[in-house]
C-alpha positions as CSV (number, residue, x, y, z in Angstrom):
1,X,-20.5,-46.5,-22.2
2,X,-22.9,-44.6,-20.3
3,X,-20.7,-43.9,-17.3
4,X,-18.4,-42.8,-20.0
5,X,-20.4,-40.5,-21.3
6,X,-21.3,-39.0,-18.1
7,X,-17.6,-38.1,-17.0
8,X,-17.2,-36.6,-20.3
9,X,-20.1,-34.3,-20.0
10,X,-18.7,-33.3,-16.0
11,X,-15.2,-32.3,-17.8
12,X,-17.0,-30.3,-20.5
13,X,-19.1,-28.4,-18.1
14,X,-18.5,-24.9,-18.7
15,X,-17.0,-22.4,-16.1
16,X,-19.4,-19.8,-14.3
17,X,-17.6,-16.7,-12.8
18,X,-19.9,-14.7,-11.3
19,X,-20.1,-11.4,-9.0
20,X,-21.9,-11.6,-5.3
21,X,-21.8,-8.7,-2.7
22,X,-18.9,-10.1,0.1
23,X,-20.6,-12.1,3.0
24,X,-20.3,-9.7,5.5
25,X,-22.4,-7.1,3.0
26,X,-26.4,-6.8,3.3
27,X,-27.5,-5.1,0.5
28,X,-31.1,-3.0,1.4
29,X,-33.9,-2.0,-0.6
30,X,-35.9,0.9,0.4
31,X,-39.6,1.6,-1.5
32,X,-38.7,4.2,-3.4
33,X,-35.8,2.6,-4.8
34,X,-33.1,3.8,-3.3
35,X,-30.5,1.0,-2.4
36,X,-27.6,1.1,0.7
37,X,-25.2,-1.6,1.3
38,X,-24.4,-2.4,5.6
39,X,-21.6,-4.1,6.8
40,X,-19.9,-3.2,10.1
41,X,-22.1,-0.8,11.6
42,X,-21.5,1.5,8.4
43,X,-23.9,2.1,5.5
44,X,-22.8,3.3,1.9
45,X,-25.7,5.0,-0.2
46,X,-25.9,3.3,-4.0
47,X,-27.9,5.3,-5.9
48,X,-31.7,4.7,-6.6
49,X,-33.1,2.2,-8.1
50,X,-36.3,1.1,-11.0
51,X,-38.7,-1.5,-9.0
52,X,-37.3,-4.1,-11.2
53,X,-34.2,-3.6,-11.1
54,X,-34.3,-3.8,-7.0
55,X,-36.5,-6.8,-7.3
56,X,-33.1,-8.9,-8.7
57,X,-30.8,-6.9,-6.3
58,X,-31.3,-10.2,-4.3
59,X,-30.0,-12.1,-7.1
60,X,-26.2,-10.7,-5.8
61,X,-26.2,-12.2,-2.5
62,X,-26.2,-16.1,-4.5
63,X,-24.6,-14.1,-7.5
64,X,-25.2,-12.9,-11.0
65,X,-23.1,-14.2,-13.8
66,X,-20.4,-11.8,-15.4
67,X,-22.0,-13.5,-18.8
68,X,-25.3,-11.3,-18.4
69,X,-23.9,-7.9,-17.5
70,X,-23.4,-7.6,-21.4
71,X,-26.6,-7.3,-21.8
72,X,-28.0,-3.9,-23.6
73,X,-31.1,-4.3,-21.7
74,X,-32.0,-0.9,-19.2
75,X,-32.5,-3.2,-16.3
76,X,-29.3,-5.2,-16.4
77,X,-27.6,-2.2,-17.0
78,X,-28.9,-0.8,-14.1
79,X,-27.5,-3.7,-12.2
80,X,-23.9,-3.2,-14.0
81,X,-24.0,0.3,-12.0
82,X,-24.8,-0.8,-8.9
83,X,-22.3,-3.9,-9.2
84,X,-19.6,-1.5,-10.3
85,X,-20.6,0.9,-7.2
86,X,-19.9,-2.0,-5.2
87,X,-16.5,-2.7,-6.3
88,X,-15.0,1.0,-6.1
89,X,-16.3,0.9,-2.1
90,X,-14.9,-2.9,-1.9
91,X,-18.1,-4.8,-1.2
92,X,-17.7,-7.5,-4.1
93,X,-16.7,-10.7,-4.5
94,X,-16.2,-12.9,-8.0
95,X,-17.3,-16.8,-7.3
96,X,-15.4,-19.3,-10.1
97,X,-17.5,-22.8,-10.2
98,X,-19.3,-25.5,-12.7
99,X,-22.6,-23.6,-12.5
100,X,-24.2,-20.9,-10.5
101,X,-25.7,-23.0,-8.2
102,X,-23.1,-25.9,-7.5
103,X,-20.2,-26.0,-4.9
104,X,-17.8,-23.0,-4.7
105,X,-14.3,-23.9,-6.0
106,X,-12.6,-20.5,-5.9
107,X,-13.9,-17.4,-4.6
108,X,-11.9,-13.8,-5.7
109,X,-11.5,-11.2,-3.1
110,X,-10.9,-7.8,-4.6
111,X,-7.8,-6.2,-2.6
112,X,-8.1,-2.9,-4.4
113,X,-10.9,-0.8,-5.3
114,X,-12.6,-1.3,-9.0
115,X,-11.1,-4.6,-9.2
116,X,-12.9,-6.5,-12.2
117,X,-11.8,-10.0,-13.3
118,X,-10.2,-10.4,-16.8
119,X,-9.0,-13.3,-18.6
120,X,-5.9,-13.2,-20.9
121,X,-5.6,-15.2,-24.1
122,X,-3.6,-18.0,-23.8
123,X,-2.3,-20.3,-26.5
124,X,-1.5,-24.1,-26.1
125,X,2.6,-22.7,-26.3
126,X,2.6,-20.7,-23.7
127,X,4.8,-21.6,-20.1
128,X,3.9,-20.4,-17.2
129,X,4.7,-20.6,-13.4
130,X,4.1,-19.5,-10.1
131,X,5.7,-15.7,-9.4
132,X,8.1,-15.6,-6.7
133,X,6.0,-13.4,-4.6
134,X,3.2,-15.6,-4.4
135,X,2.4,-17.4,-1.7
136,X,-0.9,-19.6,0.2
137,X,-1.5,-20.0,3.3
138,X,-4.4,-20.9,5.7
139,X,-6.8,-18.1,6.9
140,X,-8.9,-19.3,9.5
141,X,-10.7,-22.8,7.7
142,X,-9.6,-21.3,4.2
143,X,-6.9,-21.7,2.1
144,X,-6.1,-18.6,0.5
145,X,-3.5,-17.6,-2.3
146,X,-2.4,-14.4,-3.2
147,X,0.9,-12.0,-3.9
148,X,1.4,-8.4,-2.9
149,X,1.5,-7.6,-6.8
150,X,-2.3,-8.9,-7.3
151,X,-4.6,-7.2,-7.4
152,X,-7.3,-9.9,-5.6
153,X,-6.6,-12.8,-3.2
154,X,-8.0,-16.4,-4.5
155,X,-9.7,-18.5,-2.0
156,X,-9.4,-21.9,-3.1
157,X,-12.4,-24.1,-2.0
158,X,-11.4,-27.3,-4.2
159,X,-7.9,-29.0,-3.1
160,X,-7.6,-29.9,-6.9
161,X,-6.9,-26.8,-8.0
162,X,-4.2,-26.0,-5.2
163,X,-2.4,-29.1,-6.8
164,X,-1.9,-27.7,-10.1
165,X,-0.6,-23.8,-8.5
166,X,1.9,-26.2,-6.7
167,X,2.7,-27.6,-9.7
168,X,3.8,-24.7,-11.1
169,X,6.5,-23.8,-8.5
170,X,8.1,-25.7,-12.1
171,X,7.2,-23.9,-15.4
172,X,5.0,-25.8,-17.0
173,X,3.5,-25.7,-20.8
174,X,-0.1,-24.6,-20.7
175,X,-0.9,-27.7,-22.9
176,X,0.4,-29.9,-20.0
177,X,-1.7,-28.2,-17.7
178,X,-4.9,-28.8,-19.7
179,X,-4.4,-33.0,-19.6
180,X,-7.4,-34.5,-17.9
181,X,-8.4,-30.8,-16.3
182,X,-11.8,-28.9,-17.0
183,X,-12.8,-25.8,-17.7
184,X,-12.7,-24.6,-14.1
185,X,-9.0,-25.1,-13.9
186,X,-8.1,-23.2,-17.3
187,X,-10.2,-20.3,-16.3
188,X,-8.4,-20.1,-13.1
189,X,-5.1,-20.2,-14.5
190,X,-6.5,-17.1,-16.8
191,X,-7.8,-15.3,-13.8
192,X,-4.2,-15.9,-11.7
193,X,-2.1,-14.6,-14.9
194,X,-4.3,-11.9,-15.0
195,X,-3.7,-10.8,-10.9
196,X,0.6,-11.4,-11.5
197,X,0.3,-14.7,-9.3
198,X,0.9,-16.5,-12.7
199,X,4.2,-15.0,-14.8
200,X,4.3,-15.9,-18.6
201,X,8.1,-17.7,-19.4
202,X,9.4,-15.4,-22.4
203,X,13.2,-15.4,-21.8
204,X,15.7,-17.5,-23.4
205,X,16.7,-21.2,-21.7
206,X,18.8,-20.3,-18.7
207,X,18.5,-16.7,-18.1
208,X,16.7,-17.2,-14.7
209,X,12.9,-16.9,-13.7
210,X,13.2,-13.5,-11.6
211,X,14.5,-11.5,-14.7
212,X,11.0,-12.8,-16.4
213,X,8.8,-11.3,-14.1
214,X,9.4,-7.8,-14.2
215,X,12.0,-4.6,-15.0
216,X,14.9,-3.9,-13.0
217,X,12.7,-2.2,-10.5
218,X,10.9,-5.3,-9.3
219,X,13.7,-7.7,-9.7
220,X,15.9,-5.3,-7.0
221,X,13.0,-6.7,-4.7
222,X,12.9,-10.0,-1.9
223,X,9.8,-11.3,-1.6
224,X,9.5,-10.2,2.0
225,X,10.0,-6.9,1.9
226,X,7.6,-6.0,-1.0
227,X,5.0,-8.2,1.5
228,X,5.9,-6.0,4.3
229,X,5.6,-2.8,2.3
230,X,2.5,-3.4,0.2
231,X,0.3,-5.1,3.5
232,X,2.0,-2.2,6.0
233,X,0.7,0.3,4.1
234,X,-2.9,1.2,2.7
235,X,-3.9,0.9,-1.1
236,X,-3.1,-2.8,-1.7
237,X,-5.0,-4.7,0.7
238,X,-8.6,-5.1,1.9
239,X,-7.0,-5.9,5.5
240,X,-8.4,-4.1,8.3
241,X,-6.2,-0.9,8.9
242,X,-5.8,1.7,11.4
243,X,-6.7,1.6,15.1
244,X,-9.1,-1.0,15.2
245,X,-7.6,-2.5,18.7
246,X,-8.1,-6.2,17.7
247,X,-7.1,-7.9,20.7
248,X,-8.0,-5.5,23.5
249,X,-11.2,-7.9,25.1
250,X,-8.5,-10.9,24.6
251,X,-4.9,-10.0,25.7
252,X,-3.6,-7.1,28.2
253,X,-1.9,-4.3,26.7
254,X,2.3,-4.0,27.4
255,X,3.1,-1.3,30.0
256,X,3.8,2.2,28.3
257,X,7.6,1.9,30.2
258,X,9.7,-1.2,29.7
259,X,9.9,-3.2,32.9
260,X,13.3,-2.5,33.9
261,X,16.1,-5.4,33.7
262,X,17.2,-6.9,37.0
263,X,20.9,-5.8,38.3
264,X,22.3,-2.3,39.7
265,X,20.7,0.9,38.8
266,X,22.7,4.2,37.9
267,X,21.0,7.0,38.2
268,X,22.0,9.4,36.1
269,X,19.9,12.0,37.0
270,X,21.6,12.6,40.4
271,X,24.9,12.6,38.5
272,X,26.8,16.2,39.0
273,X,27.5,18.3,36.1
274,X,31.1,20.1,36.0
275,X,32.2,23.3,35.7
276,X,33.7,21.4,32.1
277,X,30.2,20.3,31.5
278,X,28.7,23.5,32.2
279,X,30.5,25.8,29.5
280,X,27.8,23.2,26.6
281,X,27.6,25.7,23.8
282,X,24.1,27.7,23.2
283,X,23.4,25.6,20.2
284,X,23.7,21.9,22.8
285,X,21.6,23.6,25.4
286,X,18.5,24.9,22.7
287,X,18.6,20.9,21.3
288,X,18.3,19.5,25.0
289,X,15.1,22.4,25.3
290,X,14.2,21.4,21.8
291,X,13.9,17.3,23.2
292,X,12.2,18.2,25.4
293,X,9.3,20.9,24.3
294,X,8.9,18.6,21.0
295,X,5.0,18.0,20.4
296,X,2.9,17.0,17.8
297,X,0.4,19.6,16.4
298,X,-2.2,18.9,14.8
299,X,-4.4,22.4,14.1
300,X,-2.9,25.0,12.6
301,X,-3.6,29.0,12.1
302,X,-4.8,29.4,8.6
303,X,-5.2,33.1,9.3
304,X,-1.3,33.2,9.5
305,X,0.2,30.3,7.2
306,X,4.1,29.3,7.2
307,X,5.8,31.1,4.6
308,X,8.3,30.4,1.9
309,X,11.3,31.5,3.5
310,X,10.8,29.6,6.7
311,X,9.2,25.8,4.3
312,X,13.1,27.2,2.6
313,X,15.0,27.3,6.2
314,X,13.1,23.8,7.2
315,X,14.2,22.1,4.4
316,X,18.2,23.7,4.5
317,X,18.3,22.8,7.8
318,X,16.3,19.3,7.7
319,X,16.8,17.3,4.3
320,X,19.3,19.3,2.1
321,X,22.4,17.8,0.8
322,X,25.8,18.8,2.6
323,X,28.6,17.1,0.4
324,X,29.0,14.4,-2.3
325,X,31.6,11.9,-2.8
326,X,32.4,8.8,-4.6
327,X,34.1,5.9,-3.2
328,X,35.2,2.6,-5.6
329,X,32.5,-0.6,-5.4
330,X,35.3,-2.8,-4.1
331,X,37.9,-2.4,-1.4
332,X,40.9,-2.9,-4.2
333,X,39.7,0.5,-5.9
334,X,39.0,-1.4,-9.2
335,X,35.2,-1.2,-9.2
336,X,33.7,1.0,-10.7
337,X,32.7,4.4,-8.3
338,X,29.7,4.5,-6.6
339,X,27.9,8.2,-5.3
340,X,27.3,9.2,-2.1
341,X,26.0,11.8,-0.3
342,X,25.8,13.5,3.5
343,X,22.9,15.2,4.8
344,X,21.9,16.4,7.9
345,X,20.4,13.4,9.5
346,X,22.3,9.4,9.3
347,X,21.1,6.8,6.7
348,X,22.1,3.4,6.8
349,X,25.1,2.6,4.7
350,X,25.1,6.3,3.8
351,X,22.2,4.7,1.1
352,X,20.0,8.6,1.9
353,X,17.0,6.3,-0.2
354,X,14.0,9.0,0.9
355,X,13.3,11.7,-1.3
356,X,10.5,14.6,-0.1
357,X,7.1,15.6,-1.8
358,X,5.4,18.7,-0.6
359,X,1.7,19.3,-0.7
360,X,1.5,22.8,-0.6
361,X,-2.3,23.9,0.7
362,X,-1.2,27.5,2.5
363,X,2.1,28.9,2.7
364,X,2.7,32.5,2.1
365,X,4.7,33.3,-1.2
366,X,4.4,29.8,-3.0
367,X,1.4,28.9,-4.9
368,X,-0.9,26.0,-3.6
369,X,0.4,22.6,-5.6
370,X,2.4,19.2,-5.7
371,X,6.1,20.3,-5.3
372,X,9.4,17.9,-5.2
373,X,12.1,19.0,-3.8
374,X,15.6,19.0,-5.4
375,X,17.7,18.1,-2.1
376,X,20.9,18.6,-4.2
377,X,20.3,22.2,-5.6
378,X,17.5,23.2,-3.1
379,X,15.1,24.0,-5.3
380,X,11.5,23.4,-5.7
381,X,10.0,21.9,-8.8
382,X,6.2,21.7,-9.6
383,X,4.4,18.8,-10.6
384,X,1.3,19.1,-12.0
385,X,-1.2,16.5,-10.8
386,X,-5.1,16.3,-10.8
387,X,-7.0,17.9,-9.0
388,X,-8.8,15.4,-7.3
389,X,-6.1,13.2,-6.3
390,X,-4.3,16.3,-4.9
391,X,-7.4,16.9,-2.6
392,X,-7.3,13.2,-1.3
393,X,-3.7,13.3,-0.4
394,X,-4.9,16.4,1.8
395,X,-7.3,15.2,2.9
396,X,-6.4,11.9,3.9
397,X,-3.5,13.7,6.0
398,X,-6.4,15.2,7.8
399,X,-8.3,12.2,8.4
400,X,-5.3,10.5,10.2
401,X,-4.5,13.6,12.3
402,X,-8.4,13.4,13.4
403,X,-8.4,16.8,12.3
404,X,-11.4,18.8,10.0
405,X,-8.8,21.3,7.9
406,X,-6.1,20.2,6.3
407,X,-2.8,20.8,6.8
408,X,-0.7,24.0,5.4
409,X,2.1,21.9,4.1
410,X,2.0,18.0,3.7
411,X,5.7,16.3,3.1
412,X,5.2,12.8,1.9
413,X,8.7,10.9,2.7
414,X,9.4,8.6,-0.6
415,X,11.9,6.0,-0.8
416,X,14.2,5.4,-4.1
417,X,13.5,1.5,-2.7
418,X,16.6,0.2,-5.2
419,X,19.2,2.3,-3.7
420,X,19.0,0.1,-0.4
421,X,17.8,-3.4,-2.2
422,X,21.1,-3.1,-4.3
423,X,23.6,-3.8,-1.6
424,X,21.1,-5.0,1.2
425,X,19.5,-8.5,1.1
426,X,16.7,-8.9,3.5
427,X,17.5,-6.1,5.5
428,X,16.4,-3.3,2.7
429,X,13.3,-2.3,3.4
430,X,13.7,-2.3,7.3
431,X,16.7,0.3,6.9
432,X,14.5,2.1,5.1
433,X,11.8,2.4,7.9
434,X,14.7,3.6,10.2
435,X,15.7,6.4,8.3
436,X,12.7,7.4,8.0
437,X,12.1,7.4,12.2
438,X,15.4,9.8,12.1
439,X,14.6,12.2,9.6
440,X,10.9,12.2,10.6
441,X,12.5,13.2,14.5
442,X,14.7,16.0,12.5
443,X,11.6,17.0,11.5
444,X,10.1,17.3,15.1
445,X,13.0,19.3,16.3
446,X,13.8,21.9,13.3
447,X,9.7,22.3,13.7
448,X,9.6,23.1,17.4
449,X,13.0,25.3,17.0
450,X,11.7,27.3,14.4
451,X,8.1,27.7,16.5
452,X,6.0,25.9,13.6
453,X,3.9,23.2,14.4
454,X,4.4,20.0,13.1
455,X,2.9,16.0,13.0
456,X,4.0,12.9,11.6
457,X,1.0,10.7,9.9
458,X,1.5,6.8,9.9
459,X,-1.4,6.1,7.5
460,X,-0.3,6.2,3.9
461,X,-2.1,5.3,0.4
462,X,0.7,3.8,-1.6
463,X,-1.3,4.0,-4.6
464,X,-2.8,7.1,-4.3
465,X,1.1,8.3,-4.3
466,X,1.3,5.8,-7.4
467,X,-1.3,7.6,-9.3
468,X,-0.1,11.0,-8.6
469,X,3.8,11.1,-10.0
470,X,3.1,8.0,-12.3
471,X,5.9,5.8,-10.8
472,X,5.5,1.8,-9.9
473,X,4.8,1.7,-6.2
474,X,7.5,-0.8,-5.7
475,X,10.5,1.6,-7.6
476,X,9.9,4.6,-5.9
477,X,6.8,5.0,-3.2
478,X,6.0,6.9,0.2
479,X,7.2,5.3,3.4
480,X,5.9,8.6,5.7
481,X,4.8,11.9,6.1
482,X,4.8,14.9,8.0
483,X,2.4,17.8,8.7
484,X,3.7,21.1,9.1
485,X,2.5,24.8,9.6
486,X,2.0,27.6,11.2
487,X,0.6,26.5,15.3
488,X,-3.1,26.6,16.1
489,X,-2.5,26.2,19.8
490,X,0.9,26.8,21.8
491,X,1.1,22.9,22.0
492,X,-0.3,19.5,21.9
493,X,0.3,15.9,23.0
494,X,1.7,13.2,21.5
């Protein structure tokens, strides 16, 4: 009877989820208060500090449980500001165990700024299972789960609870679940339904898991490609991004030209040009000039901005639709028509997904805004946005350039992602990327022609873009952009 008791008391022992600063964070106290965080060779300031409240600033590197932040005291409040500090730079980490001091069984990595654990009601009735973009994997000694819809990856230190998130590759009824499992277990399933790794069963028998999970918007979608696109962009992730040159002490770098295939070379440059050859109209000759003088530039001459009428000839000449058509969905002419348009550069399957954005900071004869751009009737229309976010999209540009000013115009490339996911499998979002490459090239050339100066940035917040126009990042979201303006300097590598 007394071992009896005992395994009743270790299943009723309640669940701790607490918040600790991430183990490569050391939090710092300085005498008068004031408190930096250092990880990486960087330091983020945190505000300043009352003696006591500083004194349990140590308390966040075992952590402190979620439980006490509630508290109305000042100096637990105190520590609710610093702890939410911590989560908008990404230095905070949520530990889910049996107590504060016993073994780690899952510990929550925050993949997006102000990340905060919630837990959702759920009744005995409910059926979940696993979403379709879910997925673990090992990471170095851990096993890690997470989905490119969460918003936190779940390092799962107890094999137990991996057990019952393969169990739910089958929907399962949440009073099943709870059979013979603590309190751990049912707060984990909480925090997973929470992130989107966990999906809620509400349709009818036999209608299909993937119509469950979201609108139209998210069910267009294979798993892979919404990886790809939420973990090759920024905004989603807590990965390390940007040139951080992780294997240059380890592995040596490819050669800037191919290696050339063994067999018999033509040279093509000693190849004679025709008197035929030599009649190439004005326009030919100016694109072979314009292939070759193509640069990126980066600085530009605020003094003398781009004006409307040449950001109007760019965008004729670049973007703007030529013709439209419709053809039948089947080759028997039955089905029902389908749209499609030509423009000035090729799209895959004539799909012309990407859509244009323009971050207007200086341009002569258009006020300073958020503009889209109305390919069809080439038109601008304004957006209104917030001020703050409108900055950051400037300013980010600027950052990625390496530049201190920001650029005159900003064109963030979007793609309508459903218009390729509808008749590509697979393939979608890869088709995407190449039109982009083309039209970012178009770009390059209708810039240098035109004697404006312009640079394509790889570094995009997905988010960010999200937050700005109020669309889902996975129905319509920004896949490049391009810098453009009036030149700084006569020309630039890259």
């Amino acid at each position: 009877m007394r071992a009896s008791r005992r395994k009743t008391d270790r299943r009723a022992a309640p669940a701790t989820l607490s918040a600790r600063v991430a183990s490569h964070v050391a939090l710092k106290a300085q005498k008068n208060g004031e408190v930096a965080a250092h990880f990486y060779g960087h330091s983020v300031a945190l505000g300043k500090f009352s003696l006591a409240a500083a004194h349990r600033i140590e308390g966040l590197r075992a952590g402190l449980p979620l439980r006490d932040f509630a508290s109305k005291r000042s100096t637990d409040q105190e520590i609710v500001a610093l702890v939410q500090r911590l989560t908008g730079h990404g230095l905070l980490e949520f530990r889910l165990g049996r107590s504060l001091c016993g073994v780690d069984q899952v510990i929550i990595e925050p993949q997006v700024p102000n990340y905060w654990p919630r837990r959702p009601r759920l009744a005995a009735t409910d059926v979940l299972a696993l979403s379709r973009f879910a997925y673990m994997r090992r990471r170095g000694s851990d096993l890690v789960l997470e989905s490119p819809r969460s918003a936190a990856l779940f390092r799962i230190c107890d094999p137990k609870l991996a057990e019952v998130v393969a169990l739910l590759a089958t929907p399962q009824p949440l009073k099943k679940l709870r059979q013979g499992r603590g309190s751990v277990a049912i707060e984990f399933l909480g925090l997973l339904l929470d992130c989107q790794i966990l999906i809620k069963i509400d349709g009818a028998p036999g209608s299909g898991l993937r119509p469950s999970e979201g609108n139209d918007g998210l069910v267009l979608w294979d798993f892979h490609d919404l990886l790809f696109h939420a973990r090759s962009t920024e905004g989603r992730h807590a990965n390390p991004l940007g040139g951080v040159y992780p294997y240059a002490m380890s592995i040596a770098p490819l050669p800037a030209v191919r290696p050339r295939w063994p067999g018999t070379k033509i040279d093509l440059a000693k190849m004679l040009i025709t008197d035929t050859e030599a009649t190439l109209s004005t326009a030919k000759i100016l694109s072979d000039e314009m292939l070759r003088a193509r640069r990126s530039i980066r600085s530009f001459d605020d003094d003398a901005p781009i004006t409307l009428k040449e950001l109007s000839r760019f965008l004729d000449a670049t973007a703007r639709v030529r013709s439209e058509w419709t053809a039948a969905f089947d080759t028997s002419g039955d089905g029902a028509p389908i749209t499609y348009t030509t423009r000035p550069y090729p799209s895959g399957g004539s799909s012309y997904p990407l859509e244009l954005y323009i971050a207007v900071d200086k341009c002569r004869g258009l006020d300073r805004g958020f503009y889209f751009y109305d390919a069809g009737e080439h038109g601008l229309v304004c957006i209104d946005v917030r001020a703050a976010e409108f900055e950051a999209l400037l300013k980010s540009a600027a950052l990625a350039m390496g530049e201190s000013s920001k650029p005159q115009i900003l064109i963030t490339i979007a793609a309508r992602f459903g218009r390729v996911s509808w008749k590509y499998s697979s393939i979608a979002y890869s088709l995407i990327l190449k039109d982009v490459g083309v039209l970012t090239q178009t770009f390059y050339l209708m810039a240098t022609a035109m004697r404006l100066g312009g640079c394509a940035i790889g570094s995009i917040n997905i988010d960010l873009f999200a937050r700005i126009t109020g669309i889902d990042f996975y129905v319509e979201g920004p896949v490049g952009q391009f810098a453009i303006g009036r030149a700084n300097t006569p020309g630039e590598t890259a």
